[in-house]
N, C-alpha and C positions, 0 to 999 in steps of 0.2 A: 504493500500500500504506500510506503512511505518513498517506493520511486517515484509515487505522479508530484510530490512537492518539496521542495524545500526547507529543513526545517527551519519554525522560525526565529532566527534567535535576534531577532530584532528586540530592542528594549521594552517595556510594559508602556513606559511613557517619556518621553523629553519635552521638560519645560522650553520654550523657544527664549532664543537669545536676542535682544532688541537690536546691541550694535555684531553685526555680519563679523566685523573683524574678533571681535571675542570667541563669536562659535570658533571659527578658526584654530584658533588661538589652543580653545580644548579637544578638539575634535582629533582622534586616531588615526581616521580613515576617510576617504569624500564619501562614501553613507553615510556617517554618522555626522558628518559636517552639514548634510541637506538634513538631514532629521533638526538638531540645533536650529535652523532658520525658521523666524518667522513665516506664517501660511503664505504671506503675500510673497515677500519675498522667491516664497521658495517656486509659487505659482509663475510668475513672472518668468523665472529660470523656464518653467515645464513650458508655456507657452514658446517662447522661443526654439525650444528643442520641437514643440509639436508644431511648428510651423516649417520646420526644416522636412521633418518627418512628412510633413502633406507635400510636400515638394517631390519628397520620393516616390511616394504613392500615389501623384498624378501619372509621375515619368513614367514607371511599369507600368499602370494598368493602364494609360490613354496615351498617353506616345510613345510607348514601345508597342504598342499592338496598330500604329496608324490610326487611331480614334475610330478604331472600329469595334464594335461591342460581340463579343461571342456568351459572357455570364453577365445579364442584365441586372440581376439580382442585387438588391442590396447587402444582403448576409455575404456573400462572395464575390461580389461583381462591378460593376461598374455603377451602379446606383449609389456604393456604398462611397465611392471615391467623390460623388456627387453630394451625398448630405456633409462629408467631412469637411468638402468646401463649403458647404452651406454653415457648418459651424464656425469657420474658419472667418467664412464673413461677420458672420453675429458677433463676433468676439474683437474684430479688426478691425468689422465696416470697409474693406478691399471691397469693390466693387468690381474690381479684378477675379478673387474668387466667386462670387455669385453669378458673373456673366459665363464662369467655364463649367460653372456647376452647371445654368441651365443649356448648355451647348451637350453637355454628356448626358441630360436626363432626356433632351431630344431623341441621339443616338440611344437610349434605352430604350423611348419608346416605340421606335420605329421593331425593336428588337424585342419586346415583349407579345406584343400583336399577336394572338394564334396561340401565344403559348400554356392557358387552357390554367395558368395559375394565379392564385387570385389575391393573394395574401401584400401585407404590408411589406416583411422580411423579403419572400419569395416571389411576388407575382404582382401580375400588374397593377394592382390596384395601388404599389407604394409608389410604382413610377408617376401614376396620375395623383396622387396624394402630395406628392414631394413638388413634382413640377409645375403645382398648382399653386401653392405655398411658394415656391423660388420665384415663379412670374411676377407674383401678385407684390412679391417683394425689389422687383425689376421695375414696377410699374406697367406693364405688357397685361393689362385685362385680357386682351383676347386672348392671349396664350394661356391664361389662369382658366378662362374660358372654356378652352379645348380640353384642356385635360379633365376640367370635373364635368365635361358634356362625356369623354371617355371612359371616368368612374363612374357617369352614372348609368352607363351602357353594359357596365361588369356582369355576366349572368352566372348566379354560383351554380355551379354541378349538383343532380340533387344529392350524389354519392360524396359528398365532402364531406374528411373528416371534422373535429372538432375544435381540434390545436391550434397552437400561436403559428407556429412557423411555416403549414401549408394548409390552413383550416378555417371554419366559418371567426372564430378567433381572432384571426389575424388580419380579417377582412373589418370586422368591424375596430379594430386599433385602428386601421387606414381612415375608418370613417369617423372615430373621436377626433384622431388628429387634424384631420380638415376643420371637424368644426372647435377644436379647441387655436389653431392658427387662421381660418378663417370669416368662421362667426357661430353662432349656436344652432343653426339650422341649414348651413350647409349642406349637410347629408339629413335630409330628413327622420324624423324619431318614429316613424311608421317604417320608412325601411331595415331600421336598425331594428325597430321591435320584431319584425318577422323573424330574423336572423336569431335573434336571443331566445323567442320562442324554442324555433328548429335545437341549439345547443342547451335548454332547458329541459324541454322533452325526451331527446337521444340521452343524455348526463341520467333522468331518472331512469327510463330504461334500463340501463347497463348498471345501476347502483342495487336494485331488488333489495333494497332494504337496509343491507349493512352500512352502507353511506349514503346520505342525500343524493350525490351526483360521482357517476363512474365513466370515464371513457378511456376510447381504446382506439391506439394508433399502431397498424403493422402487427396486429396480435398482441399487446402488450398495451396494462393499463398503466400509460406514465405520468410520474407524480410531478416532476418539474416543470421550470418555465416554459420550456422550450417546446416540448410533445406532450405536457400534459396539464394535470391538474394545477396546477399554481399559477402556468399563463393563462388558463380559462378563465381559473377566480379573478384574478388580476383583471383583465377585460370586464367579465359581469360587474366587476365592482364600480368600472366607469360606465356604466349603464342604468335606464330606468326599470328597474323591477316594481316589481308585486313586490306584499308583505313577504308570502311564502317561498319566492323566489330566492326574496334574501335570506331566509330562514333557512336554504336549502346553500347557499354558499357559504355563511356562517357552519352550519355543521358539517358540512364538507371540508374545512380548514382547521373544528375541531379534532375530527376522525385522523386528520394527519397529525396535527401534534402529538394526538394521545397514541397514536402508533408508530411515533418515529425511532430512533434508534437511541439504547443508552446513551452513546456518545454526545445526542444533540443533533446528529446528519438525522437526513430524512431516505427511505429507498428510493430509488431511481424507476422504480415501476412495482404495484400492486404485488406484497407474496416476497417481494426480493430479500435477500437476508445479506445482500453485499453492501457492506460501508465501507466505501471505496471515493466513494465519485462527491466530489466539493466545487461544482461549477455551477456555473449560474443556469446550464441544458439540465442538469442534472444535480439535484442534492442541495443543500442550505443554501447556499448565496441566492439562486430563485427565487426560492420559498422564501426566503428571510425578504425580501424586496417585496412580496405578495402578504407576508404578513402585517409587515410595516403600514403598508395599504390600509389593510383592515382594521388596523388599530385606529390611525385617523377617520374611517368609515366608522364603524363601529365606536368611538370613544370604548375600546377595552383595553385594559390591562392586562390582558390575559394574553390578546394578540402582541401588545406592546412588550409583555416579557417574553414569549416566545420568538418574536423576531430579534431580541435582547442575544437570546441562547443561541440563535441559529448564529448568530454575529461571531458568536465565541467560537464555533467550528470553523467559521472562516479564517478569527484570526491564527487559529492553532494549525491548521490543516489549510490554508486555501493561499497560501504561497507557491503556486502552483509553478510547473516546470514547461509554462507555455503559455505563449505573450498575450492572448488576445483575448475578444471579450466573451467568447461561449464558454470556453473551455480554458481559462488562463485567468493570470492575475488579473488583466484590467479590468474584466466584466466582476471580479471578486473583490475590486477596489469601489465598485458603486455603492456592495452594501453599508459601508461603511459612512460615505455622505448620505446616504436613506435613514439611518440611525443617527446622524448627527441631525437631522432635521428633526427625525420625530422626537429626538428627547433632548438635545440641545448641547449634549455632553461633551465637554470639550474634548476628550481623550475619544473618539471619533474621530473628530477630523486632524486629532495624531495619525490614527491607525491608517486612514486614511493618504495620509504625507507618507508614512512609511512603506505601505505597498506603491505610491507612487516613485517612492526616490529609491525603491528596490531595482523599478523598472529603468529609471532614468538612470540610474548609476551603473547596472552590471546587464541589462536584458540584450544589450546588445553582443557584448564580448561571450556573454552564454550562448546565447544564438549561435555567433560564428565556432564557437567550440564545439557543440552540437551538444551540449550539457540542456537547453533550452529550447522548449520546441516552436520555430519560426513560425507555425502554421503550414497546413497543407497549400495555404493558398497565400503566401507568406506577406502579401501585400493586399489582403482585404480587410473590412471594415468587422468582421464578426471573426476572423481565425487567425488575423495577422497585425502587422505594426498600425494598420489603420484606425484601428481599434485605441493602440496605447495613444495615439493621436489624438485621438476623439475626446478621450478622458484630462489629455493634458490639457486639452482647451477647456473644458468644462471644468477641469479648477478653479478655472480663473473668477468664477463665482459659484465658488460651491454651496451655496442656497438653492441654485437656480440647477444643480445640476442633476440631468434625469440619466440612467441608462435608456442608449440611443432602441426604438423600435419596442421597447417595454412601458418606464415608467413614461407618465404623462404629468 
């Protein structure tokens, strides 16, 4: 087990040092010198580095292939190189990145067309969500235009699964997000409600009783963000239900606490007995961002100390030996600002700077060693450096900052 991360022997807590030159001054090592610094400070630094980083991650994925798109997709693809510009601007105001972001969501969507997926992560429905969102932020109405006349053209398969990352799930994240970046009825609450129906009635089906709501991806009932139960919740919970509805995602997020593992991890799929897996696809980091949800949904304490606990797996275990945000520290670095916001603790957005200045100090020299895993797709926004980019920008006001394609 203890091959998938590193352990962590990162300090409990470093009080930050006001003048730069004093950390210096005590520090051992340059981790322990980025730790020492002030959040600003330290953000400052990451931004720089995440700007050099998006440089890279245009070069490979849009002018090394000739600005031609072969994976449209945001989780691996060229969409994903598209919203990281899009962060890039939020954070810069480049107007430079915002014009290349909507030039490559174009090329997406010429590139999505046909391809029969419908999801925010996976399938068209992000490229019209995104592009609709970048235009509008271009000034270009028509082109904001085109694309949500495109989402609202989307027909889901009636054989869809339920999931975040190719499922009726991930379709309605595409349609919060438009109306939470465009206005509150953007996507209309009649077509979001048919959709939540559909994932309300399949979820009791497949539960018969032991839990409010069960589903099932590929043969397998999975419990995480990614294929399962905790991006479901996470979604319904930005939705209008019924009483009962909600009564039915509350015990459904019961049923997983009180069946998770001694440790604090959660299984990775219904029945599993492996505590292994500490990503945000799979095991506490998810669940702990879905719980966190629910505590502000719910005012519970219950959900508040449990997303509390899931945090503590993270920080002991979720130093992960692989960069990116599904399956690696940086998607394991969110729960941490998710827990600094819900309870305010400063010692969060330590833990916080610490898996950040892990990544910014050694993920690279890991990488090239092959001690660290690049990603399979080593320059995307969900498996590669795209990702620790993503996060670095969203330092830059950590109140404000959500896991990309999750929180809202």
């Amino acid at each position: 087990m203890a091959d998938r991360f590193f352990p962590n022997e990162l300090p409990d807590y470093i009080p930050e040092t006001p003048v730069e030159e004093s950390a210096s001054e005590r520090a051992q090592d340059s981790l322990t010198k980025l730790l020492h610094l002030p959040f600003k400070t330290l953000s400052e630094k990451l931004k720089i580095a995440a700007l050099d980083l998006k440089q890279t991650v245009v070069k490979e994925t849009w002018g090394a292939c000739g600005q031609r798109v072969s994976d449209y997709t945001l989780y691996t693809g060229a969409l994903g190189t598209a919203l990281l510009l899009f962060k890039a601007y939020q954070v810069t105001k480049d107007n430079k990145d915002l014009l290349l972001s909507s030039e490559i969501i174009k090329a997406c969507d010429s590139a999505a067309i046909g391809s029969g997926h419908v999801t925010f992560s996976r399938g068209q429905a992000g490229v019209c969500a995104l592009g609709a969102v970048v235009a509008k932020h271009i000034g270009d109405e028509r082109l904001s235009q085109h694309y949500l006349t495109e989402f609202k053209e989307i027909k889901l398969p009636k054989e869809l699964p339920n999931e975040l990352l190719f499922g009726r799930a991930g379709f309605l994240w595409a349609c919060t997000f438009l109306n939470k970046n465009l206005g509150k009825d953007t996507v209309s609450s009649n077509q979001m409600r048919a959709v939540v129906e559909e994932i309300i009635k399949s979820g009791r089906q497949m539960a018969k009783g032991r839990c409010p709501l069960m589903y099932e991806w590929h043969g397998k009932r999975y419990w995480g963000a990614g294929h399962g139960l905790a991006g479901i919740m996470y979604v319904l919970m930005n939705m209008e239900l019924k009483p009962d509805e909600m009564e039915d995602v509350k015990g459904t997020l019961h049923y997983m606490i009180k069946n998770r593992f001694p440790s604090g991890n959660y299984p990775s799929s219904e029945g599993s007995e492996s505590d292994h897996l500490v990503h945000w696809c799979h095991g506490a980091p998810g669940i702990a961002l879905t719980l966190a949800k629910a505590a502000e949904v719910f005012g519970s304490k219950e959900f508040m100390q449990a997303a509390i606990d899931a945090g503590e797996v993270v920080w002991s275990r979720g130093l992960l030996k692989r960069v990116g945000l599904c399956h690696g520290i940086s998607g394991n670095t969110y729960v941490f600002l998710a827990l600094y916001r819900l309870t305010g603790r400063v010692e969060y957005l330590y833990r916080t700077k610490a898996f950040a200045s892990f990544l910014h100090d050694r993920a690279k020299t890991l990488i090239s060693e092959g001690i660290m895993h690049g990603g399979d797709r080593p320059y995307s926004l969900f498996e590669g450096i795209g990702g620790m980019a993503y996060l670095f920008l969203d330092m830059t006001e950590a109140s404000a900052a959500r896991f990309p394609a999750y929180e809202l």
